[in-house]
mmCIF file as gemmi writes it, N, C-alpha and C atoms, coordinates in Angstrom:
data_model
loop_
_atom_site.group_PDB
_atom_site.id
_atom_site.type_symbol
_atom_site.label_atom_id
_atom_site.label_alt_id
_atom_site.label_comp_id
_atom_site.label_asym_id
_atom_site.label_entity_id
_atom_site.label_seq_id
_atom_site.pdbx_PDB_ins_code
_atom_site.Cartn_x
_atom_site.Cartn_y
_atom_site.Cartn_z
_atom_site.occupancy
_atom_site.B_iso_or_equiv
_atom_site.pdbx_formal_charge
_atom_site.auth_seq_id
_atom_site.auth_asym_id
_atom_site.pdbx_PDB_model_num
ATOM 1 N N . UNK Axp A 1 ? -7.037 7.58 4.848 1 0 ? 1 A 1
ATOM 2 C CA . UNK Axp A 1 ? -6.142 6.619 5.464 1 0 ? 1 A 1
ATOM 3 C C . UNK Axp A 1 ? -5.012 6.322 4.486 1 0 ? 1 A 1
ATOM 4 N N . UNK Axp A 2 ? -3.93 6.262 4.883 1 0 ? 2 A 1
ATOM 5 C CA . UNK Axp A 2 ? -2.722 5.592 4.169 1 0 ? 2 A 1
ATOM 6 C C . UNK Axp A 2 ? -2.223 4.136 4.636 1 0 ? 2 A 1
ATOM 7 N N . UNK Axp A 3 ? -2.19 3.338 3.736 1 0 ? 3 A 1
ATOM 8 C CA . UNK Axp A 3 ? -2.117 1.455 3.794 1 0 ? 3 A 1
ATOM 9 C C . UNK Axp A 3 ? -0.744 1.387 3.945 1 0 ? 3 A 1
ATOM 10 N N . UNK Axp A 4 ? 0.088 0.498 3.622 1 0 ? 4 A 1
ATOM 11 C CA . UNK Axp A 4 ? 1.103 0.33 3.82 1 0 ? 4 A 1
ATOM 12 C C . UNK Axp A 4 ? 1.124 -1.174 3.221 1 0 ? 4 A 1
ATOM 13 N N . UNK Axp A 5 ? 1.275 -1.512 1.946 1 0 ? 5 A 1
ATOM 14 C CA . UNK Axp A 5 ? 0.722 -3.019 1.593 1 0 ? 5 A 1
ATOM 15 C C . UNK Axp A 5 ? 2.432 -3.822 1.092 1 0 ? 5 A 1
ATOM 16 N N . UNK Axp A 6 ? 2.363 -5.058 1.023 1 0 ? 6 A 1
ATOM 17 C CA . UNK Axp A 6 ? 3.478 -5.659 1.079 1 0 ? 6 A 1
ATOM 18 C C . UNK Axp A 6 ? 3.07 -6.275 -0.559 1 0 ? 6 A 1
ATOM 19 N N . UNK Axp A 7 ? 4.165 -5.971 -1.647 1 0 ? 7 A 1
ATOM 20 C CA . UNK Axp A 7 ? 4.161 -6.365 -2.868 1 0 ? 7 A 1
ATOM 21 C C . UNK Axp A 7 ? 5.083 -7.39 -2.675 1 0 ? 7 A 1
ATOM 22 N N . UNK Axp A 8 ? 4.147 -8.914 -3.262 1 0 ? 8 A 1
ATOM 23 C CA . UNK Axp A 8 ? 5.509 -10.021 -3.413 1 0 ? 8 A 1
ATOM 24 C C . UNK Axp A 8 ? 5.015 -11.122 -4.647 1 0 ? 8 A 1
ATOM 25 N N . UNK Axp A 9 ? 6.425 -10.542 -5.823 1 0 ? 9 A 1
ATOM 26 C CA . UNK Axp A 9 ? 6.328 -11.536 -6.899 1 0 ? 9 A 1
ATOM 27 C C . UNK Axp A 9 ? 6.615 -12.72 -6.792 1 0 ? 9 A 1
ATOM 28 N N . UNK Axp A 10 ? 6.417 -14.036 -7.302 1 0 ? 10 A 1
ATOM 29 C CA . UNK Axp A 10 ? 7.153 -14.671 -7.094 1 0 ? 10 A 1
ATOM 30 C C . UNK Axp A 10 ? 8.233 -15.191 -8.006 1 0 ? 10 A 1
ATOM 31 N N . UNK Axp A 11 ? 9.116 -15.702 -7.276 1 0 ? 11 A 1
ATOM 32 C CA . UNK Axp A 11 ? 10.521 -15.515 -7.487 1 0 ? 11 A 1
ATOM 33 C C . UNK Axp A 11 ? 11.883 -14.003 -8.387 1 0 ? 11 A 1
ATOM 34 N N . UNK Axp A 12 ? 10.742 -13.061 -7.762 1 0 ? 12 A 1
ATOM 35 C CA . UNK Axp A 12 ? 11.487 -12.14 -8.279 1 0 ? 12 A 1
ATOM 36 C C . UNK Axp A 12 ? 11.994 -10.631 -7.295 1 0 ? 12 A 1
ATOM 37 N N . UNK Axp A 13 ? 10.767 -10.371 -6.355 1 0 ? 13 A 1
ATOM 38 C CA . UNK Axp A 13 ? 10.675 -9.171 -6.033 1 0 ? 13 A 1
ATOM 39 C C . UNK Axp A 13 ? 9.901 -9.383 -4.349 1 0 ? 13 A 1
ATOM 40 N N . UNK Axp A 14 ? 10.335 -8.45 -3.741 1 0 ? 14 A 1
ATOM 41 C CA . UNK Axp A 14 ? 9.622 -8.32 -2.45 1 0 ? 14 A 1
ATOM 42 C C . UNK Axp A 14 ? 9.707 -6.449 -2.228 1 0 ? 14 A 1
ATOM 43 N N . UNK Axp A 15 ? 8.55 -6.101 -1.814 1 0 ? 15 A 1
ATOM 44 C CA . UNK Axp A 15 ? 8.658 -4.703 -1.854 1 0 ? 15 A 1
ATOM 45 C C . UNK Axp A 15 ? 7.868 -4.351 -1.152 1 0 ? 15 A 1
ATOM 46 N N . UNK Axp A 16 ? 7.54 -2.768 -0.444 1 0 ? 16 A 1
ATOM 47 C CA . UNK Axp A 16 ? 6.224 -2.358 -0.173 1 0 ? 16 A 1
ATOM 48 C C . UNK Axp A 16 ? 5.679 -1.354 -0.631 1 0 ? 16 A 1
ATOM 49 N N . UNK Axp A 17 ? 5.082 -0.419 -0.377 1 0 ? 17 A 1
ATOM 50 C CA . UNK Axp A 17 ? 4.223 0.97 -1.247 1 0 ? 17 A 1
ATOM 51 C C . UNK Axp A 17 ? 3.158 0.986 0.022 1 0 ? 17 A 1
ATOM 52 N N . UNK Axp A 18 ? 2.966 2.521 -0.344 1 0 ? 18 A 1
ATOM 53 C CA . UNK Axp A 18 ? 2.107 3.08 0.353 1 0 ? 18 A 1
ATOM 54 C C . UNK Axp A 18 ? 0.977 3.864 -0.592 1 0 ? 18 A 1
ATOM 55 N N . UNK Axp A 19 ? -0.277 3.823 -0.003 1 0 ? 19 A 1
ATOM 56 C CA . UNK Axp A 19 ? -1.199 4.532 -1.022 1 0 ? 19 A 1
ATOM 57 C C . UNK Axp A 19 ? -2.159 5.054 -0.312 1 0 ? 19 A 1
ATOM 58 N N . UNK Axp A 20 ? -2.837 5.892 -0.638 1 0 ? 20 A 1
ATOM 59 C CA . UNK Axp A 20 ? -4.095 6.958 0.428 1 0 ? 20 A 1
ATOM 60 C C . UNK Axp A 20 ? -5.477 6.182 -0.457 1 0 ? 20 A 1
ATOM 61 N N . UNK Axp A 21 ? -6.574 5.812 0.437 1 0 ? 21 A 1
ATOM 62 C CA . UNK Axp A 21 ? -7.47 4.844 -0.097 1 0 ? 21 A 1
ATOM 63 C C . UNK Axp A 21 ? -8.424 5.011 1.003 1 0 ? 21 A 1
ATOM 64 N N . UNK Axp A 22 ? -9.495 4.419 0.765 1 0 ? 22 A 1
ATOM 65 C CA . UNK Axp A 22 ? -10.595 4.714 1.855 1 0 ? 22 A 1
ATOM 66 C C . UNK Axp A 22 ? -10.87 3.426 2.562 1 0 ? 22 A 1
ATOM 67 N N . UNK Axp A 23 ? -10.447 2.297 2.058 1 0 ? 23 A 1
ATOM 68 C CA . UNK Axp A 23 ? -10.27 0.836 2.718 1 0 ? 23 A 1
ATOM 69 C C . UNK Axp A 23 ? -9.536 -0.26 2.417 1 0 ? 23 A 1
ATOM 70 N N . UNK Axp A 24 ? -9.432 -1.015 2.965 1 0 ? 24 A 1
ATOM 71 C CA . UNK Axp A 24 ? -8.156 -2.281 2.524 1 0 ? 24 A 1
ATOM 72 C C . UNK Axp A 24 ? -7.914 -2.487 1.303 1 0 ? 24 A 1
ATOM 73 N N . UNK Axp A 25 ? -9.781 -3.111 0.669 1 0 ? 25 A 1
ATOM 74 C CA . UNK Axp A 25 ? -10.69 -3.41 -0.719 1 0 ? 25 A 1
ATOM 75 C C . UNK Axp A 25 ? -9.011 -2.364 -1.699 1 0 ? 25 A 1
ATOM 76 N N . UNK Axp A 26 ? -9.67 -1.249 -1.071 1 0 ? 26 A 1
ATOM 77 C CA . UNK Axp A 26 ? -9.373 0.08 -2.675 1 0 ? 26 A 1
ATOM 78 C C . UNK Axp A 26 ? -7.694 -0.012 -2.145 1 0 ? 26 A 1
ATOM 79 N N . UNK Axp A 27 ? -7.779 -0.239 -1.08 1 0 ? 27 A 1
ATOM 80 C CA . UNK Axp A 27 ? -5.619 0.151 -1.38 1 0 ? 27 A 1
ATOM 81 C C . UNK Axp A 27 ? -5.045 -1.389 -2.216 1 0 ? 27 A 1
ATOM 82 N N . UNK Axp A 28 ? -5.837 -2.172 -1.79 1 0 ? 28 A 1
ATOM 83 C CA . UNK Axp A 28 ? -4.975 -3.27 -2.622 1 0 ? 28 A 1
ATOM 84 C C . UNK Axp A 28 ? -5.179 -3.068 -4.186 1 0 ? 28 A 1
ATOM 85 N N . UNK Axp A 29 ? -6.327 -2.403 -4.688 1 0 ? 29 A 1
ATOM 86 C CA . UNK Axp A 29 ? -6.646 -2.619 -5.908 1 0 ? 29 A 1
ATOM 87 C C . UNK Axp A 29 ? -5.891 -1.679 -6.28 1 0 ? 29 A 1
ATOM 88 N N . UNK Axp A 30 ? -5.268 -0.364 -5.609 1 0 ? 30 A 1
ATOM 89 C CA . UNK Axp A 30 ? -4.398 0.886 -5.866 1 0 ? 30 A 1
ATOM 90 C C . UNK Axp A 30 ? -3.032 -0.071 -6.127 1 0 ? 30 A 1
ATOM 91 N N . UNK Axp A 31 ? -2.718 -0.63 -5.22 1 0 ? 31 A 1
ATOM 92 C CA . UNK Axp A 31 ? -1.152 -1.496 -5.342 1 0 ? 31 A 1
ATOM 93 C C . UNK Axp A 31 ? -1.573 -2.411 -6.832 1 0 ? 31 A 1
ATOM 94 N N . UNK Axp A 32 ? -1.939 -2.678 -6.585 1 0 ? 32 A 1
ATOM 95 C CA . UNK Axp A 32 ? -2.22 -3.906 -7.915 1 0 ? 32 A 1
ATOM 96 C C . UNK Axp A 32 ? -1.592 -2.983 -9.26 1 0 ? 32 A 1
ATOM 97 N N . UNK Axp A 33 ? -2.877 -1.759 -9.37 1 0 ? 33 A 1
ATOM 98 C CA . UNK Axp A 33 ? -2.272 -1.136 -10.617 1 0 ? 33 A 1
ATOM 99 C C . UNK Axp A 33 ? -1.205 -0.289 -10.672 1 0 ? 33 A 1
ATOM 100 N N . UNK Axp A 34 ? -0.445 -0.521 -9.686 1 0 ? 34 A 1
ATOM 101 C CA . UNK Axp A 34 ? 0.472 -0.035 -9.978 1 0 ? 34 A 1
ATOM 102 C C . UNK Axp A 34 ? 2.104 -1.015 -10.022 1 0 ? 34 A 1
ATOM 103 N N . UNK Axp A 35 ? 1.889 -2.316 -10.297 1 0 ? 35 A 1
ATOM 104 C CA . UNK Axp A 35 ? 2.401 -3.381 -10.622 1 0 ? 35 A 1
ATOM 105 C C . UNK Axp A 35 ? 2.657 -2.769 -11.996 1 0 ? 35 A 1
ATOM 106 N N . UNK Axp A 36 ? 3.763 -3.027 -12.741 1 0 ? 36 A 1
ATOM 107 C CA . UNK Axp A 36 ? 4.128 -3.033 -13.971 1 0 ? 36 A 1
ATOM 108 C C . UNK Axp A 36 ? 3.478 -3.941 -14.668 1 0 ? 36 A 1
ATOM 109 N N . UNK Axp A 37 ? 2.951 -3.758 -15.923 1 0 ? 37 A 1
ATOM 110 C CA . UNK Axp A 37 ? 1.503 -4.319 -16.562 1 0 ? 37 A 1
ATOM 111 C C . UNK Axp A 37 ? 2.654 -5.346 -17.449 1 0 ? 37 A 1
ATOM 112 N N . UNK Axp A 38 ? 4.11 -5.553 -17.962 1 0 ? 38 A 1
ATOM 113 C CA . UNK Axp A 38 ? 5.024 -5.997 -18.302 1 0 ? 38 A 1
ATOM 114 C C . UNK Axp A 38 ? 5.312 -7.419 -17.707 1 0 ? 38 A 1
ATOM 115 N N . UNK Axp A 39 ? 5.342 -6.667 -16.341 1 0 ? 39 A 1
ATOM 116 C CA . UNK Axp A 39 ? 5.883 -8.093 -15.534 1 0 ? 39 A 1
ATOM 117 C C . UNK Axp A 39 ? 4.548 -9.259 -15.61 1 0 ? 39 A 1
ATOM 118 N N . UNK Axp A 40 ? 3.091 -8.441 -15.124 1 0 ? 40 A 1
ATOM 119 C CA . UNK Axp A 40 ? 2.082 -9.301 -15.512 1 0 ? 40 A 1
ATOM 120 C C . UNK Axp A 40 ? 2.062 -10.198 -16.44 1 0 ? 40 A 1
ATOM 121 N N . UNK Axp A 41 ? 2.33 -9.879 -17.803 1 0 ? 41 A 1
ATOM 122 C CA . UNK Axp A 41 ? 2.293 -10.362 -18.929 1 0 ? 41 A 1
ATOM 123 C C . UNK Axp A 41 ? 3.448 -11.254 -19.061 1 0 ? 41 A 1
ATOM 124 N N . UNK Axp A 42 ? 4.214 -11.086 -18.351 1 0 ? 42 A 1
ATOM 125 C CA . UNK Axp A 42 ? 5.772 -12.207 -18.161 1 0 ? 42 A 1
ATOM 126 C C . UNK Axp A 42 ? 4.784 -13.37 -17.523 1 0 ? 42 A 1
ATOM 127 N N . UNK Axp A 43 ? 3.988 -13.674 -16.809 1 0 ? 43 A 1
ATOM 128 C CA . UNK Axp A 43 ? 3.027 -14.427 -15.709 1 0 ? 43 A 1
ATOM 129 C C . UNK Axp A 43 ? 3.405 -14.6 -15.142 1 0 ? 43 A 1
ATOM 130 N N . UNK Axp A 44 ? 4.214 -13.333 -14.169 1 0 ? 44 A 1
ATOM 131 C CA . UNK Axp A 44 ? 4.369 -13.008 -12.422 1 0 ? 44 A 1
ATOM 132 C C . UNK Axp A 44 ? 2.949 -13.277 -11.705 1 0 ? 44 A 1
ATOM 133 N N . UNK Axp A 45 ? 3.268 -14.117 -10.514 1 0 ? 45 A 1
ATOM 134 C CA . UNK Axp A 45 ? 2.031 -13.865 -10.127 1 0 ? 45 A 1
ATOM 135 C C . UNK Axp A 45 ? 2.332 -13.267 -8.594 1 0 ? 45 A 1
ATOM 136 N N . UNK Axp A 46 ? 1.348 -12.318 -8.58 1 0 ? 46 A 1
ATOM 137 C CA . UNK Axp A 46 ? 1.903 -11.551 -7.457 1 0 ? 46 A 1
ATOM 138 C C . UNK Axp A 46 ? 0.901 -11.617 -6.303 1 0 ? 46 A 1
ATOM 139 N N . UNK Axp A 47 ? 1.327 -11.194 -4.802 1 0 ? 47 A 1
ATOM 140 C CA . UNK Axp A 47 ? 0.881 -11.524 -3.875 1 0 ? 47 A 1
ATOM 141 C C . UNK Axp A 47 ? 0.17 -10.038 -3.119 1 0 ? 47 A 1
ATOM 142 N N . UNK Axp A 48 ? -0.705 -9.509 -2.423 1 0 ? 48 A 1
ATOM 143 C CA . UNK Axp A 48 ? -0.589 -8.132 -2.07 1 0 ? 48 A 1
ATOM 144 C C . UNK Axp A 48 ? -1.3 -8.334 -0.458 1 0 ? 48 A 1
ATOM 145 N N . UNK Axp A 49 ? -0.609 -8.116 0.121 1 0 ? 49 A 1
ATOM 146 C CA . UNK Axp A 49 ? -1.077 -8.125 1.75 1 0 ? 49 A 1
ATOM 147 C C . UNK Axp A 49 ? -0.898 -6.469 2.751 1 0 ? 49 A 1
ATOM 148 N N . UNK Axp A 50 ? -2.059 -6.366 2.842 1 0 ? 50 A 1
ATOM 149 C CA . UNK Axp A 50 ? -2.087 -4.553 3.301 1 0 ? 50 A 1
ATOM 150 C C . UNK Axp A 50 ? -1.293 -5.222 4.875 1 0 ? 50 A 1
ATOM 151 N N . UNK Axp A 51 ? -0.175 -4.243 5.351 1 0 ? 51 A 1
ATOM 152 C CA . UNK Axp A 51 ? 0.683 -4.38 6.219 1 0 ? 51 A 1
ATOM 153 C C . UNK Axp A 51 ? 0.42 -3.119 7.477 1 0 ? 51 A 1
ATOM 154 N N . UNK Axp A 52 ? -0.002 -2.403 7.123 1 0 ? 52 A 1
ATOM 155 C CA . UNK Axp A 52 ? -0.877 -1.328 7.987 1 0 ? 52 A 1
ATOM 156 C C . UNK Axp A 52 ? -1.746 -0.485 7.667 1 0 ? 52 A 1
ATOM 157 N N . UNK Axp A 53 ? -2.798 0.476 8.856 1 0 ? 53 A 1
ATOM 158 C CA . UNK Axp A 53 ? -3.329 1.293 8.054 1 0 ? 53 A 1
ATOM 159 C C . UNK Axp A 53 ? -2.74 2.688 8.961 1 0 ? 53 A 1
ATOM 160 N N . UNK Axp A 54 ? -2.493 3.809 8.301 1 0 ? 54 A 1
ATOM 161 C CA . UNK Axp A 54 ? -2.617 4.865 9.191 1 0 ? 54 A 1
ATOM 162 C C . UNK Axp A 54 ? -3.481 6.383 8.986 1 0 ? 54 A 1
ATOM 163 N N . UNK Axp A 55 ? -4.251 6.827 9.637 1 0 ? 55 A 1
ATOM 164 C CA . UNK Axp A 55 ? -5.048 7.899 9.755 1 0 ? 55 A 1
ATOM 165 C C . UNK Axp A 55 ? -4.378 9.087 9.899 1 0 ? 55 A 1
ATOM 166 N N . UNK Axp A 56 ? -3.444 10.009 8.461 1 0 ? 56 A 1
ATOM 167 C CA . UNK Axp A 56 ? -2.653 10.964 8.555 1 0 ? 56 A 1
ATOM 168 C C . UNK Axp A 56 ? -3.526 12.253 9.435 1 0 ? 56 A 1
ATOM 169 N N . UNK Axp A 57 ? -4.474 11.972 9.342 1 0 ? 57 A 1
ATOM 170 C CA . UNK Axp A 57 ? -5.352 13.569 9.926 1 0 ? 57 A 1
ATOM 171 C C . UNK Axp A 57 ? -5.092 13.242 11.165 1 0 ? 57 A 1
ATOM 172 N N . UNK Axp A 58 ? -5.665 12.022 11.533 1 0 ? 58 A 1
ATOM 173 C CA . UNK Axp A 58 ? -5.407 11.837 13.405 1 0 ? 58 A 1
ATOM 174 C C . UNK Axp A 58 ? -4.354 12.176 13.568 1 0 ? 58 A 1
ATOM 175 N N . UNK Axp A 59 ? -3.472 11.844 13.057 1 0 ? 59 A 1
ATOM 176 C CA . UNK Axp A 59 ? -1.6 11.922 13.302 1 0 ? 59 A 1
ATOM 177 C C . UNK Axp A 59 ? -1.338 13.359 13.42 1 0 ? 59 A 1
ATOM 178 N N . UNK Axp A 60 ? -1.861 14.109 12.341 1 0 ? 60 A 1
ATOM 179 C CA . UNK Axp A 60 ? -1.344 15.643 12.313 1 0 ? 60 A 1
ATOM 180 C C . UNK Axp A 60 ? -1.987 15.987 13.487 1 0 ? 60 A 1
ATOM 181 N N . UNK Axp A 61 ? -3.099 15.766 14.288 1 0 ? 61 A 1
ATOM 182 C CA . UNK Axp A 61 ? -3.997 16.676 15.306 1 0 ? 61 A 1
ATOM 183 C C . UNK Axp A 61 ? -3.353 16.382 16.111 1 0 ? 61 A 1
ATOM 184 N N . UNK Axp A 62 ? -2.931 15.261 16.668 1 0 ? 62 A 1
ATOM 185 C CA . UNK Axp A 62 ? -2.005 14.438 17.528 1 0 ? 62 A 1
ATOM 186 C C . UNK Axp A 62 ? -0.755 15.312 17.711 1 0 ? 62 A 1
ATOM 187 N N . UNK Axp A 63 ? -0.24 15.407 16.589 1 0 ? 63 A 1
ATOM 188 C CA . UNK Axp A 63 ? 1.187 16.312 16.945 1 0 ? 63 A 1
ATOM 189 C C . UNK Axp A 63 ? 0.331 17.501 16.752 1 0 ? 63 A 1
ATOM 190 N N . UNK Axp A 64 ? -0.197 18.349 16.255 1 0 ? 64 A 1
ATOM 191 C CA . UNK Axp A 64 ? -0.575 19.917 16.877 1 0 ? 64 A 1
ATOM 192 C C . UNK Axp A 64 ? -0.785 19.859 18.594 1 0 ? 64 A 1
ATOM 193 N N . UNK Axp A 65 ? -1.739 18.932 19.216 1 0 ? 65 A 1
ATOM 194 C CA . UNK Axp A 65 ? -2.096 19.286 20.054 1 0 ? 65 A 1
ATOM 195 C C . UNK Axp A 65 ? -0.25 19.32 21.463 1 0 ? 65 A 1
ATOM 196 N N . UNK Axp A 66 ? 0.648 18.029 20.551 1 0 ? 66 A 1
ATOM 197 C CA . UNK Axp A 66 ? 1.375 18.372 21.375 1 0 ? 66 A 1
ATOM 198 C C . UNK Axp A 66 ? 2.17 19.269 21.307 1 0 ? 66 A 1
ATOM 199 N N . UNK Axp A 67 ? 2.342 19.949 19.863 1 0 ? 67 A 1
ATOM 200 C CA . UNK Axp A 67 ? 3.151 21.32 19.926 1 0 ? 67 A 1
ATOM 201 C C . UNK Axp A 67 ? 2.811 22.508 20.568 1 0 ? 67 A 1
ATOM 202 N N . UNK Axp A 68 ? 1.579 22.422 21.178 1 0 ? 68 A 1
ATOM 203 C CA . UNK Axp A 68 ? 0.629 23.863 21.623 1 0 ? 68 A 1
ATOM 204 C C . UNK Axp A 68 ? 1.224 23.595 23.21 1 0 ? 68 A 1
């Protein structure tokens, strides 16, 4: 599955990222580390809300079956 999670510092940054993960749990903890370990240490405190999920395999079979 690929997440789609919403990164928000506060008062600095609003962003999103995408990451391939096997559940909400592991994509947020994927977004997390990939927060700049810098800004942490500034004491950003940041927010992480998974914004979708999508199933790339379903998706690809989905479009094969309609290209055939």
């Amino acid at each position: 599955m690929v997440y789609t999670v919403r990164v928000v510092a506060a008062n600095l940054i609003t962003g999103t990222l995408s990451v391939c993960a096997k559940s909400e749990e592991e994509a947020l903890s994927k977004a997390e580390q990939r927060i700049s370990p810098g800004l942490k240490q500034e004491g950003y405190e940041f927010q992480l809300e998974v914004l979708e999920a999508r199933d790339l395999a379903l998706e690809a079979r989905d479009l094969a079956r309609l290209a055939a």
